[in-house]
The first five atom37 places (N, CA, C, CB, O) and aatype in JSON, in Angstrom:
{
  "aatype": [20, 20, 20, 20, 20, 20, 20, 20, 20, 20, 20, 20, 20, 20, 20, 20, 20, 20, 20, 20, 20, 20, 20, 20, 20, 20, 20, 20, 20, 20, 20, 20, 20, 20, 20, 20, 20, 20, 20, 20, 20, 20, 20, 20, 20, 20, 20, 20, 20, 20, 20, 20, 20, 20, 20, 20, 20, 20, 20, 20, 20, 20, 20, 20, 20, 20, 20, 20, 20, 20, 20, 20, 20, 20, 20, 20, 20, 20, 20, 20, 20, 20, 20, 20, 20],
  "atom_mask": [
    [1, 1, 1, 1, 1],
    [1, 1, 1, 1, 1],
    [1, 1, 1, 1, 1],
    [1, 1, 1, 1, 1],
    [1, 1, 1, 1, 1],
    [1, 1, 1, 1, 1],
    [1, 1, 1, 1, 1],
    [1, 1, 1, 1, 1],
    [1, 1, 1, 1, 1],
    [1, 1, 1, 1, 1],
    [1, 1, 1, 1, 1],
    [1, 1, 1, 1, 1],
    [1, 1, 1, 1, 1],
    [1, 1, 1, 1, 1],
    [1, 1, 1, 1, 1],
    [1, 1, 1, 1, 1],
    [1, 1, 1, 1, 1],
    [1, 1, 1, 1, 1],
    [1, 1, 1, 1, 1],
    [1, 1, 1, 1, 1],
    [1, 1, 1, 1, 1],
    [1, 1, 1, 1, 1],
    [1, 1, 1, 1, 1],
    [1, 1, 1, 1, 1],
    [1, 1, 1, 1, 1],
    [1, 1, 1, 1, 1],
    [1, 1, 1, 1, 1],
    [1, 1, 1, 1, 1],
    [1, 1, 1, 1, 1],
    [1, 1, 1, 1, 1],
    [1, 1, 1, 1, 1],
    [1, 1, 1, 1, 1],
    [1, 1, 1, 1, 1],
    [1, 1, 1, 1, 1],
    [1, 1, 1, 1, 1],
    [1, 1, 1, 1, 1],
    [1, 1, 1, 1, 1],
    [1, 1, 1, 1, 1],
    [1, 1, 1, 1, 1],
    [1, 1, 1, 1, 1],
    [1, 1, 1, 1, 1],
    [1, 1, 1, 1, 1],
    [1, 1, 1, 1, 1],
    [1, 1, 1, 1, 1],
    [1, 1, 1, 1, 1],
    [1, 1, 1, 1, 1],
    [1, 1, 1, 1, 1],
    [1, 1, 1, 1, 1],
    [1, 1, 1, 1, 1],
    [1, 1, 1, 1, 1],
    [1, 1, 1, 1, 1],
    [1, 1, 1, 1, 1],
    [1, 1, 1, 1, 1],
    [1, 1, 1, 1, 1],
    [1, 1, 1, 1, 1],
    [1, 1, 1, 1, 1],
    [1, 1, 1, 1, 1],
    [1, 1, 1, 1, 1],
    [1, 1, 1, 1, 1],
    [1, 1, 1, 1, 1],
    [1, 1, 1, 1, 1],
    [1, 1, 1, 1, 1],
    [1, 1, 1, 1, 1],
    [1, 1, 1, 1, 1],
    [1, 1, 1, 1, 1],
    [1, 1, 1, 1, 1],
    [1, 1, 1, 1, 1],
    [1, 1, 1, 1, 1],
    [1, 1, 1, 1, 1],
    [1, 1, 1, 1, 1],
    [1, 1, 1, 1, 1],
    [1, 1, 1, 1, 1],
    [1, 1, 1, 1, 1],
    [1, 1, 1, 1, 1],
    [1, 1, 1, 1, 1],
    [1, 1, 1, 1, 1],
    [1, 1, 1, 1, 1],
    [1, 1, 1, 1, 1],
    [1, 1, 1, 1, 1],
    [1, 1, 1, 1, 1],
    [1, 1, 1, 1, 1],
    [1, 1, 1, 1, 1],
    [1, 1, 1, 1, 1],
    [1, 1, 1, 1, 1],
    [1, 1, 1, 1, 1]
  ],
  "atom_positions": [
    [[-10.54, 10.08, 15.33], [-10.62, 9.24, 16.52], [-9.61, 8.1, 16.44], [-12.05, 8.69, 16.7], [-9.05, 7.7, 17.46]],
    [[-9.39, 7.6, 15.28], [-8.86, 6.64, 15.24], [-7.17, 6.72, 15.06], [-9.57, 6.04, 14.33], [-6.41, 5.76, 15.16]],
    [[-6.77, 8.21, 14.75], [-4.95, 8.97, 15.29], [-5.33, 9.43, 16.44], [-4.07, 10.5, 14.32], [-4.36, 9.23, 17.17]],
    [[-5.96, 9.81, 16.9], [-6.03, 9.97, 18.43], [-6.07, 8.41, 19.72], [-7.55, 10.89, 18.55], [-5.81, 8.27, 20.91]],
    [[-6.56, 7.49, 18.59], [-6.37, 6.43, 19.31], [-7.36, 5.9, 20.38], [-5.3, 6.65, 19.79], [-7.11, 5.08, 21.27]],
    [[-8.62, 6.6, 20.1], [-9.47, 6.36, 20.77], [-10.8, 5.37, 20.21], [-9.71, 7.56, 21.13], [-11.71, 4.86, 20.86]],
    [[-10.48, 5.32, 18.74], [-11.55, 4.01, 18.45], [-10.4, 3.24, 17.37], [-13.48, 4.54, 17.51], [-9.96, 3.88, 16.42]],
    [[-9.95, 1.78, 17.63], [-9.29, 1.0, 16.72], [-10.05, 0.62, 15.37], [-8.92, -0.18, 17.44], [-9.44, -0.29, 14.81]],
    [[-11.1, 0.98, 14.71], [-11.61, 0.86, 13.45], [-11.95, -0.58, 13.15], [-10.67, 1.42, 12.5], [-11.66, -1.11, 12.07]],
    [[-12.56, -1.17, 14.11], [-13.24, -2.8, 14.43], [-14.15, -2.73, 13.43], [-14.06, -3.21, 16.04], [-14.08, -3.59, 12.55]],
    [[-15.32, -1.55, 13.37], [-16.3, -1.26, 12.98], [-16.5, -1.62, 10.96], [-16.32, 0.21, 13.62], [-17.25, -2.1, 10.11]],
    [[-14.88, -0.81, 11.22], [-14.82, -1.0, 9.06], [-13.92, -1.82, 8.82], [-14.26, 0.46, 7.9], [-13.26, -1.68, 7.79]],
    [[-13.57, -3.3, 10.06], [-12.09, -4.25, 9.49], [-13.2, -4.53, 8.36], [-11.17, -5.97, 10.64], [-13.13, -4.12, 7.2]],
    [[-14.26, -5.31, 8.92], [-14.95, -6.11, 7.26], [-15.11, -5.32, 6.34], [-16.44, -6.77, 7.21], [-16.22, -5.69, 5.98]],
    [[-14.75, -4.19, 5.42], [-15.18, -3.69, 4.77], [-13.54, -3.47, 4.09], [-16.2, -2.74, 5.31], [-13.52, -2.92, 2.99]],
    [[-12.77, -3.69, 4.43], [-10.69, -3.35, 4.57], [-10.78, -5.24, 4.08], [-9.51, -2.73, 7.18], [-10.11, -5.52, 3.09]],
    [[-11.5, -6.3, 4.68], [-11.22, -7.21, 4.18], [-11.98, -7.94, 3.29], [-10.92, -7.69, 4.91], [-11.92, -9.13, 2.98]],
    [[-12.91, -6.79, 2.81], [-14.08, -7.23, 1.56], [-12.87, -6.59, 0.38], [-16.16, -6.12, 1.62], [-12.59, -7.32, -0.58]],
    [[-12.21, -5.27, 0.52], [-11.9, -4.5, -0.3], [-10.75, -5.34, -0.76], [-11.74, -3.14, 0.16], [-10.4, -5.24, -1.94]],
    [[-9.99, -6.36, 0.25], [-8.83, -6.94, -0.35], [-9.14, -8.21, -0.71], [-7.68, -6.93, 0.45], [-8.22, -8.94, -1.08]],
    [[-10.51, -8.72, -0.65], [-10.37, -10.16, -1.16], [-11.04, -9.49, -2.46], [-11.2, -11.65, -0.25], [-11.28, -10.32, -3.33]],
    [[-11.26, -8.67, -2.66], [-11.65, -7.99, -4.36], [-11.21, -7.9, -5.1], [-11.91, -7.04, -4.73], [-11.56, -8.33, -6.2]],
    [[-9.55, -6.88, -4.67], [-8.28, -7.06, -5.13], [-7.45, -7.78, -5.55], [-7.85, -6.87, -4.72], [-6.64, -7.54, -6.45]],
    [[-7.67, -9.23, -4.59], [-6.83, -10.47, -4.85], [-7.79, -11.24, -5.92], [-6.49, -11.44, -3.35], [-7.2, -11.49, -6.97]],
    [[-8.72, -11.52, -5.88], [-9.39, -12.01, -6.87], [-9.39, -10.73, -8.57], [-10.99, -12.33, -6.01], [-9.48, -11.04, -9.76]],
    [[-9.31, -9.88, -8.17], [-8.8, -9.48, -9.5], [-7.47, -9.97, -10.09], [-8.71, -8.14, -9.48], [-7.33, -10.54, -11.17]],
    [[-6.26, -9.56, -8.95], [-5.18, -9.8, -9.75], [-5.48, -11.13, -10.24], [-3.85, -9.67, -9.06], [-5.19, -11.41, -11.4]],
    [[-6.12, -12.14, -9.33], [-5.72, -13.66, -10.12], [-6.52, -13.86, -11.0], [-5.75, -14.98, -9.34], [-6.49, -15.05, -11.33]],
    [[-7.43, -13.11, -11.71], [-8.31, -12.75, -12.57], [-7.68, -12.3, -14.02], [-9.09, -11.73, -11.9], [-7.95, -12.69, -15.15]],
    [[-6.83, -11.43, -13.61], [-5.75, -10.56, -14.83], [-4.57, -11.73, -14.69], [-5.02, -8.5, -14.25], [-3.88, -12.05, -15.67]],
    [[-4.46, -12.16, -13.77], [-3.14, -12.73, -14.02], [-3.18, -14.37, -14.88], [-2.42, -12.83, -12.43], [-2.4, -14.9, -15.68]],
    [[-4.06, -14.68, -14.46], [-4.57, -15.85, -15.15], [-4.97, -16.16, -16.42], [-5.37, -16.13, -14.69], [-5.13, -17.3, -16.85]],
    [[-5.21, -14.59, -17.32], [-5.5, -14.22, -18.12], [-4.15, -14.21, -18.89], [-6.23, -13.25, -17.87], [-3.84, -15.01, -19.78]],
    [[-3.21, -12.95, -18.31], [-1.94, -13.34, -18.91], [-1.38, -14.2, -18.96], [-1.24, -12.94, -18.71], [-0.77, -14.42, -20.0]],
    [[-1.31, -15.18, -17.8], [-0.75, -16.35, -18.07], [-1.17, -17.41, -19.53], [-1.02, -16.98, -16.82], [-0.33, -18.03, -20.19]],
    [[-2.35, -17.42, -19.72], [-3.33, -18.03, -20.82], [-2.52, -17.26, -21.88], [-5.2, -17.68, -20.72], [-1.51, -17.78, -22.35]],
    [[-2.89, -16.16, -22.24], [-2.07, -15.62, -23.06], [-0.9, -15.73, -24.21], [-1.83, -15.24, -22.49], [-0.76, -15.68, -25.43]],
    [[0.09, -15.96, -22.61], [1.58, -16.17, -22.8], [1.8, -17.22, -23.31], [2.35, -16.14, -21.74], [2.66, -17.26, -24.2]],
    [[1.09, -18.46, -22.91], [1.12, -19.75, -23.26], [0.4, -20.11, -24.49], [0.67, -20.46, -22.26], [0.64, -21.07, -25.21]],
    [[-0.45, -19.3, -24.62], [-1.2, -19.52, -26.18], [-0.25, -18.89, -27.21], [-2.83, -18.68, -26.35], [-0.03, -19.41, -28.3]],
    [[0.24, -17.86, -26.84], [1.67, -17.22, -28.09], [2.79, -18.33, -27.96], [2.65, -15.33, -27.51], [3.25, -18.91, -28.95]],
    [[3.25, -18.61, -26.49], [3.93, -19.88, -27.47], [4.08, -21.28, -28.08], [4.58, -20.01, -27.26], [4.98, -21.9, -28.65]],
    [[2.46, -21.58, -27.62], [2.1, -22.67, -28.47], [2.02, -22.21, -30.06], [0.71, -23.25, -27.95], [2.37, -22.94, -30.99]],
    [[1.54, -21.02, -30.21], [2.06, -20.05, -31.54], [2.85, -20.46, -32.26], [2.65, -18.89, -31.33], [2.79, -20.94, -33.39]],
    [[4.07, -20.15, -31.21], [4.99, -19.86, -32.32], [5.66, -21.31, -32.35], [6.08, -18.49, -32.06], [6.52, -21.43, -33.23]],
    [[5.51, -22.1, -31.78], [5.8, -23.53, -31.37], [5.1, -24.3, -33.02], [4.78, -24.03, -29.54], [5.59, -24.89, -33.98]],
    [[4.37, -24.06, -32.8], [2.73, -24.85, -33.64], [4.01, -24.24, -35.52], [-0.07, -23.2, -33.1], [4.16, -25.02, -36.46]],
    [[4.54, -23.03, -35.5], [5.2, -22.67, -36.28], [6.21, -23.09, -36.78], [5.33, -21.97, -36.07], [6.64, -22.76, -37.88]],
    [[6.73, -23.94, -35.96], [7.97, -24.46, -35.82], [9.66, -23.16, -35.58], [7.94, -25.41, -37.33], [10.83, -23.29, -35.92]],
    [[8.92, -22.07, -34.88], [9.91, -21.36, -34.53], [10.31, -21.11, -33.19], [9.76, -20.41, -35.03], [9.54, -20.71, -32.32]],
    [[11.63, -21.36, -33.02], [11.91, -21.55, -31.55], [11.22, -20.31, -30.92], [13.57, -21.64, -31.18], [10.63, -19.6, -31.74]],
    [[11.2, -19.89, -29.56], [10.68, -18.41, -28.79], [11.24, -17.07, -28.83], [10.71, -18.53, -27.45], [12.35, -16.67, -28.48]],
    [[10.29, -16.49, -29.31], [11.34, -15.23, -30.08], [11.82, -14.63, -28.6], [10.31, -13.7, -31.33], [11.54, -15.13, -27.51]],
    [[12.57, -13.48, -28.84], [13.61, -12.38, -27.55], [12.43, -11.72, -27.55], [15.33, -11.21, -27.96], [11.85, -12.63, -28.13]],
    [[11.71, -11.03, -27.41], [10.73, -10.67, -27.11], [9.43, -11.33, -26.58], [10.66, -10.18, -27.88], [8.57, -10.86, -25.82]],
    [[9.52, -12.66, -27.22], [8.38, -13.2, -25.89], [9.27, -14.19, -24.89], [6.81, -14.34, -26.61], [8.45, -15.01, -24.48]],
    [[10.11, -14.38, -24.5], [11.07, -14.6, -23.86], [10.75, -13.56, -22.74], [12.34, -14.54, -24.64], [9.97, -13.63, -21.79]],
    [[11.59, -12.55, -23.16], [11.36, -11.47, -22.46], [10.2, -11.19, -21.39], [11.3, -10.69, -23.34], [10.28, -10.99, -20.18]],
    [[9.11, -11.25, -22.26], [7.83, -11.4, -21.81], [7.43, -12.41, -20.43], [7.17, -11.86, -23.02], [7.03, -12.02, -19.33]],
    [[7.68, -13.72, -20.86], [7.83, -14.53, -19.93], [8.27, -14.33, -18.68], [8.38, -15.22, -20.31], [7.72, -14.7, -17.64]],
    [[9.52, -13.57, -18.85], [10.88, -13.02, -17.92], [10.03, -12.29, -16.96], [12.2, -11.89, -18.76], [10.04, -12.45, -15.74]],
    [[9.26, -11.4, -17.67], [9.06, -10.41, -16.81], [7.36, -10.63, -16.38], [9.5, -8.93, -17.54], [6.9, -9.85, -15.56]],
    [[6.74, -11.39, -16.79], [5.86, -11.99, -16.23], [6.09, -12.87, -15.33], [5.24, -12.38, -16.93], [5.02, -13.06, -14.76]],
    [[7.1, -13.71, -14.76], [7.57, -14.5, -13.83], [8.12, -13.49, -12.45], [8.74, -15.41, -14.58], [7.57, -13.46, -11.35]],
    [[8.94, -12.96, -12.72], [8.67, -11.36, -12.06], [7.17, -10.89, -11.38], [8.87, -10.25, -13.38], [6.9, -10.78, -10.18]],
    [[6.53, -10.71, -12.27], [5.41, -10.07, -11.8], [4.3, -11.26, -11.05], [4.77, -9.24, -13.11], [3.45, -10.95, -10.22]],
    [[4.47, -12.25, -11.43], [4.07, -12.96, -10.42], [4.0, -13.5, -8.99], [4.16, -13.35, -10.72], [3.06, -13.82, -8.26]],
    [[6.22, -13.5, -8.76], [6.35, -13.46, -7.79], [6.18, -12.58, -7.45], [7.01, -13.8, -7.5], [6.06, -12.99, -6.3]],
    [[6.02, -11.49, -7.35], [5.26, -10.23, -6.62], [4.35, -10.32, -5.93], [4.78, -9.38, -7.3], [4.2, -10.05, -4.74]],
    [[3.34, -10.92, -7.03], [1.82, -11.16, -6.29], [1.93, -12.48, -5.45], [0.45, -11.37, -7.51], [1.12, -12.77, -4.57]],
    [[2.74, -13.06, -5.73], [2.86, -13.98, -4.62], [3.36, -13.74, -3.31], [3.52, -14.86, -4.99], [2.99, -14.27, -2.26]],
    [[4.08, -13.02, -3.44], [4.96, -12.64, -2.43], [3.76, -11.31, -1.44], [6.67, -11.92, -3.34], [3.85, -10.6, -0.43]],
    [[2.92, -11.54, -2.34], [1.5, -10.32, -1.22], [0.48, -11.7, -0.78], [0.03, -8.59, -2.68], [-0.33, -11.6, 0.14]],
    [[0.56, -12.22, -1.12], [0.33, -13.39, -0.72], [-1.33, -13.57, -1.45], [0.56, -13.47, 1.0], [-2.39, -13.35, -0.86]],
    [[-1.24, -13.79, -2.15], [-2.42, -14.27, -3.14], [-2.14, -14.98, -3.85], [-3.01, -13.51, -3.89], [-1.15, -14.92, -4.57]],
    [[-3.32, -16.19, -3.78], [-3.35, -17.53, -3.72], [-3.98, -17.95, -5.53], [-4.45, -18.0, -2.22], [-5.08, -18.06, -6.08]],
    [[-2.53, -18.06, -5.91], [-2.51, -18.63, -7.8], [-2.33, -20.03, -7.66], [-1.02, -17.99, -9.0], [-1.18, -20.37, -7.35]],
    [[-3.19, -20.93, -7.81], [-2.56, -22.39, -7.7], [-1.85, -22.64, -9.11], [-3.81, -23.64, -7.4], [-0.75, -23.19, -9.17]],
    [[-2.33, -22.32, -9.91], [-2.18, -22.1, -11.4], [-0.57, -21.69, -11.47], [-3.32, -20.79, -12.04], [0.01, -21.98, -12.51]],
    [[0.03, -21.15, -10.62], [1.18, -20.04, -10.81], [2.24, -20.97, -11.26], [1.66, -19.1, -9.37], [3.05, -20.77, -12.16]],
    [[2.08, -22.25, -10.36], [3.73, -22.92, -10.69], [4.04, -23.78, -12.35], [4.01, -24.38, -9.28], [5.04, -24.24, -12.9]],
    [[2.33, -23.63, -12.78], [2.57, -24.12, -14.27], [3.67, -22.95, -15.3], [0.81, -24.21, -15.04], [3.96, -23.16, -16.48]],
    [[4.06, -21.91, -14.57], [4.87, -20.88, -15.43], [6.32, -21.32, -14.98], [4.49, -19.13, -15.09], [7.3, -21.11, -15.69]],
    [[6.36, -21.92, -13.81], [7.93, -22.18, -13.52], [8.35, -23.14, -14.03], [8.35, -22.34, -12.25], [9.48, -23.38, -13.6]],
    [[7.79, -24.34, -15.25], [8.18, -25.82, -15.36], [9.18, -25.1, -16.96], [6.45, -27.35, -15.58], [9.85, -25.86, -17.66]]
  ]
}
């Protein structure tokens, strides 16, 4: 009915916008997690007195990446800009 164009799917929007505030609260769930993470390895290696290895560098790199992603879907990290300083 709804490729035929005869019912617009009003009936299941709340259920399309239960399913994505689920989603978004996961990623910022996982992501917040990694972020913690990332920052606890390099207080690590900091606390060590060794500068940031190429591999968690890296890491960083591509976790900054993957953030703007999720930002860019538009889910709401207030937390996010503590990775850009």
């Amino acid at each position: 009915m709804y490729i035929a164009g005869v019912y617009d799917g009003a009936r299941e929007e709340h259920l399309v916008w239960e399913a994505e505030k689920s989603i978004c609260d996961e990623l910022t769930h996982r992501a917040s997690s990694v972020n913690q993470e990332l920052n606890r390895l390099e207080e690590f290696e900091i606390g060590r007195g060794a500068s940031t290895s190429n591999v968690l560098a890296m890491l960083r790199k591509r976790w900054e990446q993957v953030s703007d992603i999720i930002r860019d879907l538009g889910v709401d990290m207030g937390w996010v800009e503590e990775i850009e300083e």
